[in-house]
N, C-alpha and C positions, 0 to 999 in steps of 0.2 A: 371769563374766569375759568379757570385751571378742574372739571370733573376729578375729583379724589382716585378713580380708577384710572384717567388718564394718566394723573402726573406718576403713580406706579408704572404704567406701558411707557412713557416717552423716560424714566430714568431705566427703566430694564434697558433700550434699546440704546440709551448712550453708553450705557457698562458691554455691550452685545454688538455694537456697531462692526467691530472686525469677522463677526459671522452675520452680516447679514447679506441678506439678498442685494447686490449691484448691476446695476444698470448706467453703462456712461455716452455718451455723445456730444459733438463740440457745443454745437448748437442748439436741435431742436432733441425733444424724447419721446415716443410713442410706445404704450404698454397698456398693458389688460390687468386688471385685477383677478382674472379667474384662474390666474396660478395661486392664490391667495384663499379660494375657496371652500380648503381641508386647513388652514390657518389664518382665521379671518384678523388675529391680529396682528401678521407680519408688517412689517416697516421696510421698506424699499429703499435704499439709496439712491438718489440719481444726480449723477454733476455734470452741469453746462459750464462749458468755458468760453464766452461767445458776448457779443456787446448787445447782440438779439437774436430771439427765437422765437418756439413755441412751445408748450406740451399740451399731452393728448391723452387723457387716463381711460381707459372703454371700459366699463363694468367695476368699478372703482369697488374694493373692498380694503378692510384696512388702513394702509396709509403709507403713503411717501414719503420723504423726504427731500427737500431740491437744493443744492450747495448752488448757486451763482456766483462764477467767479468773473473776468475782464481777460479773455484769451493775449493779455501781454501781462509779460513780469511789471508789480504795480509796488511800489513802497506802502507802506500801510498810513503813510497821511493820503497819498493817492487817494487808497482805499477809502480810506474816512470820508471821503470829498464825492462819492459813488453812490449813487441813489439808484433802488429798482421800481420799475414802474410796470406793473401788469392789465392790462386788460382782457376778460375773460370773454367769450366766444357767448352770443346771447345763447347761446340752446346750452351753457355751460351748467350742471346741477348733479347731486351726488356727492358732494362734499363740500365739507368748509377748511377756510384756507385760513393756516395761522402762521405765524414768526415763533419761533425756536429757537432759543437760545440757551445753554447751561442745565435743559431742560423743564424751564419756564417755556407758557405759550401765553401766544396775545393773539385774540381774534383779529385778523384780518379782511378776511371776507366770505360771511355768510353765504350759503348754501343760495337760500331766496332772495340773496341782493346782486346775482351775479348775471340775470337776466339782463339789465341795466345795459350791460359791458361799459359800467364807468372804471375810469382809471384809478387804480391806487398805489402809493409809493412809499418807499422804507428806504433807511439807508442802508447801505450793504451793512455796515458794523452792529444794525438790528438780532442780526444770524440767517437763518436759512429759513425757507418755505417748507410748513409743516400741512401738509394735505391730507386730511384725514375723512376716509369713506363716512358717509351717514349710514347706516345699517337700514335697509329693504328688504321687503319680502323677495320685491324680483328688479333685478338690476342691470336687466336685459336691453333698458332701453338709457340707462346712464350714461354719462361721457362728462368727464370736467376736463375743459381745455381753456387754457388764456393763450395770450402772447406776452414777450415780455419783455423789455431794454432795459440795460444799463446806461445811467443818463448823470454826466459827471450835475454836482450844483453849483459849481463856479467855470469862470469862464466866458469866452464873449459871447450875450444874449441869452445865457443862462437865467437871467432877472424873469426872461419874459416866458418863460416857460410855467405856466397856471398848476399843471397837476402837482409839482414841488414846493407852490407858492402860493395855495389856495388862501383867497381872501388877500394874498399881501402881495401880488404884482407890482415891480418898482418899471414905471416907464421910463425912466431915466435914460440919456441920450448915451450912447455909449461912447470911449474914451478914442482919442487918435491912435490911441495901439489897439485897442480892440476888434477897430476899424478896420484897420488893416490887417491885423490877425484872421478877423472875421473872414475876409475874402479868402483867405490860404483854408482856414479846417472847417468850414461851415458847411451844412448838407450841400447848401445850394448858394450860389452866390451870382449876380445878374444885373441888369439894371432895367429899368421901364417904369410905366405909371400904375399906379391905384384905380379901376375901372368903377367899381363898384362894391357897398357891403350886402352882402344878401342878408340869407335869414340870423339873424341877433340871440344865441342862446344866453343861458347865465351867465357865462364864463370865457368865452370869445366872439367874434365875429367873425365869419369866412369873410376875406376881399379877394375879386376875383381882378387879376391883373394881367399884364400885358407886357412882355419883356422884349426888348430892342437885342440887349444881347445877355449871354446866357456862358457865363466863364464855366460853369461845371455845373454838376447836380448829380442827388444822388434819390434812385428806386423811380426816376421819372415820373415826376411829378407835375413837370411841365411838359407841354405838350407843343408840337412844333404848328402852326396857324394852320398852314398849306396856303395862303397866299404870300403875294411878293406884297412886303411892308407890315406884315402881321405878327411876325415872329414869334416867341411863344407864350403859351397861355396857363394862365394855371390859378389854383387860390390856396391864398394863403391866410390863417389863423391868426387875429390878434387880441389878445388877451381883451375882455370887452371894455375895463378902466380905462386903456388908454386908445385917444382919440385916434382916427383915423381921419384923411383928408382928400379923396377923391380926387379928380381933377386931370390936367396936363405935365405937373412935375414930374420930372423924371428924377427916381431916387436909386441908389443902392442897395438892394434887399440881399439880404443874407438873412439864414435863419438854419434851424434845425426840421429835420423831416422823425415824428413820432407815426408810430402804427400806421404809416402811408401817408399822411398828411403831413401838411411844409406850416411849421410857424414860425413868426417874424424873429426876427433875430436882431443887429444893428443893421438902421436903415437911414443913412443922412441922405441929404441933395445928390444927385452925380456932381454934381459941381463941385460942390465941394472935397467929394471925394475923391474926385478929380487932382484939386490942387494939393489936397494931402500926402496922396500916391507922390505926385511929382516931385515933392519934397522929400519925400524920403527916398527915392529912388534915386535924385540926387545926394544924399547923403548916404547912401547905402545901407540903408535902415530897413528895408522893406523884408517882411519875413519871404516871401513870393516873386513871382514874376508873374505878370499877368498879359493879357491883350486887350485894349483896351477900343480896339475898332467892333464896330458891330460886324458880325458873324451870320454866316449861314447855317443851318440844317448840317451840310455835311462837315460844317469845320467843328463840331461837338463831339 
C-alpha cells in the first residue's frame, strides 16, 4: 500500500520529471546514491533499452526510477506480449522495489525478501521499476542490485517457462511450426539424450544431458566433452509438473537460456523431427536452414 508521503513524492516527481536527474545506458547502470545525500529525496531516472542487463545502486538514498524498454522498434501489442523478469543479487538490500505506474505503486519486492534471489515478473505494460532507498543511519555498506530480462510470453516454449507461469505450467507438446520455428530463434537448439535428474526443487528439475550435435547456442551453456563421442554437456531446467524420461532417446532440445541457465523449450524425437524438417524443406516451408549431420567442436 501507497505511504500518504510517498504518493505526494512519486506525483511531485511525475509533474518534475523533465528536471530531474538522468542517467541512460543500453543495457546495464551503475550509480551511487551519495549524490543524493544533501537531497535524500531526489528521484533518478534511468532507461535501459536492452533484452538484458543489470543494475547496480551503492549506497542507495532516495530513489530511482528504471524505464525498460526492447532495444528494437516494438508495436504496442509487441509490447503487451513482454514480461520482465528480475532477479536480485543475494547480498541485494537497501531498498524495496515497486512498479509505477500514473503514479500508483505496487510492492514488488521487499528489502528482506531479496536475499532469496528468487525471480519475479511483471509485464512491461505494468509501468516502470520504482526503487526506493530505505532510510539508515549508515549506508556504507548498502548495494541493491538484480539482473534483469525481457522475456516475450508467447511463442515457441514460452508454456514452459515457470517464473511467468507459476503454478500453471502447460507441458503440452508443441506444434509442427513451433518445431521448426523453435530450431531457427531459440537460445540453444541440438539434439542428444536425457542423462540424468539431479537435485528436484519446487518448481524444476535440472537434467543433466548429452548432445551429439549442437546447431547454435547462446552465453554457453553447453560445454564441449573433450573426448571423441562425447560431444556436449550441459543441463537443462524442466519445469517439475512435467515428466521427464532419461534414458537412450535421442530428442531435439530447444529451449530458452534465463540468468545463465538453459530451460526446456520444444523437445520431440530426432526422428521425428527429422521427418518434419524433410517435409517441409521439401515444400519450402522451413523458416531456417539447418545441418543436420553431427558436428564437431570446431564446426560451432
Amino acid at each position: 500500500m501507497l505511504r500518504p508521503w510517498a504518493a505526494h513524492w512519486v506525483a511531485a516527481v511525475l509533474l518534475c520529471r523533465a528536471v530531474a536527474q538522468y542517467s541512460s545506458d543500453q543495457c546495464s547502470w551503475r550509480g551511487s546514491g551519495l549524490s543524493h545525500e544533501s537531497h535524500r529525496r531526489d528521484v533518478e531516472q534511468v532507461y535501459l533499452r536492452c533484452s538484458q542487463g543489470s543494475l547496480e545502486w551503492l549506497y542507495p538514498t532516495g530513489a530511482i526510477i528504471v524505464n525498460l524498454r526492447p532495444n528494437t522498434e516494438s508495436s504496442s501489442g509487441h509490447m503487451s506480449g513482454l514480461h520482465v523478469c528480475i532477479k536480485p543479487q543475494t547480498y541485494s538490500q537497501g531498498s524495496h522495489v515497486y512498479l509505477e505506474q500514473a503514479g500508483d505503486l505496487k510492492l514488488l519486492l521487499a528489502e528482506e525478501n531479496q536475499a532469496g534471489g528468487a525471480v519475479h515478473c511483471f509485464s512491461l505494460a505494468e509501468g516502470a521499476l520504482f526503487v526506493e532507498a530505505v532510510p539508515q543511519a549508515d549506508i556504507s555498506r548498502r548495494i541493491t542490485a538484480f539482473q534483469y530480462e525481457l522475456v516475450p510470453s508467447r511463442g515457441p516454449g514460452a508454456h514452459m517457462y515457470p517464473f511467468l507461469h507459476p503454478g500453471s505450467v502447460a507441458c503440452k507438446p508443441c506444434s509442427d511450426e513451433e518445431v521448426l520455428m523453435a530450431v531457427c530463434t531459440s537460445d540453444y537448439a541440438g539434439s542428444g539424450v536425457l542423462r540424468d535428474v539431479t537435485s528436484v526443487t519446487s518448481k524444476h528439475s535440472p537434467v543433466l544431458v548429452t548432445l551429439s550435435r549442437l546447431f547454435h547456442q547462446k552465453s554457453k551453456v553447453f560445454a564441449w566433452g573433450g573426448a571423441r563421442g562425447r560431444g556436449w554437456s550441459g543441463r537443462v531446467n524442466v519445469p517439475v509438473r512435467c515428466s521427464v524420461h532419461p534414458g537412450d532417446d535421442e530428442y531435439l532440445l530447444t529451449g530458452s537460456v534465463h540468468f545463465g541457465e538453459a530451460w526446456l523449450g520444444c523437445a520431440p524425437r530426432y526422428k521425428d523431427f527429422l521427418k518434419l524438417y524433410a517435409r517441409a524443406q521439401k515444400a519450402g516451408t522451413n523458416p531456417c536452414q539447418i545441418d543436420t549431420r553431427k558436428v564437431s567442436e570446431d564446426d560451432v
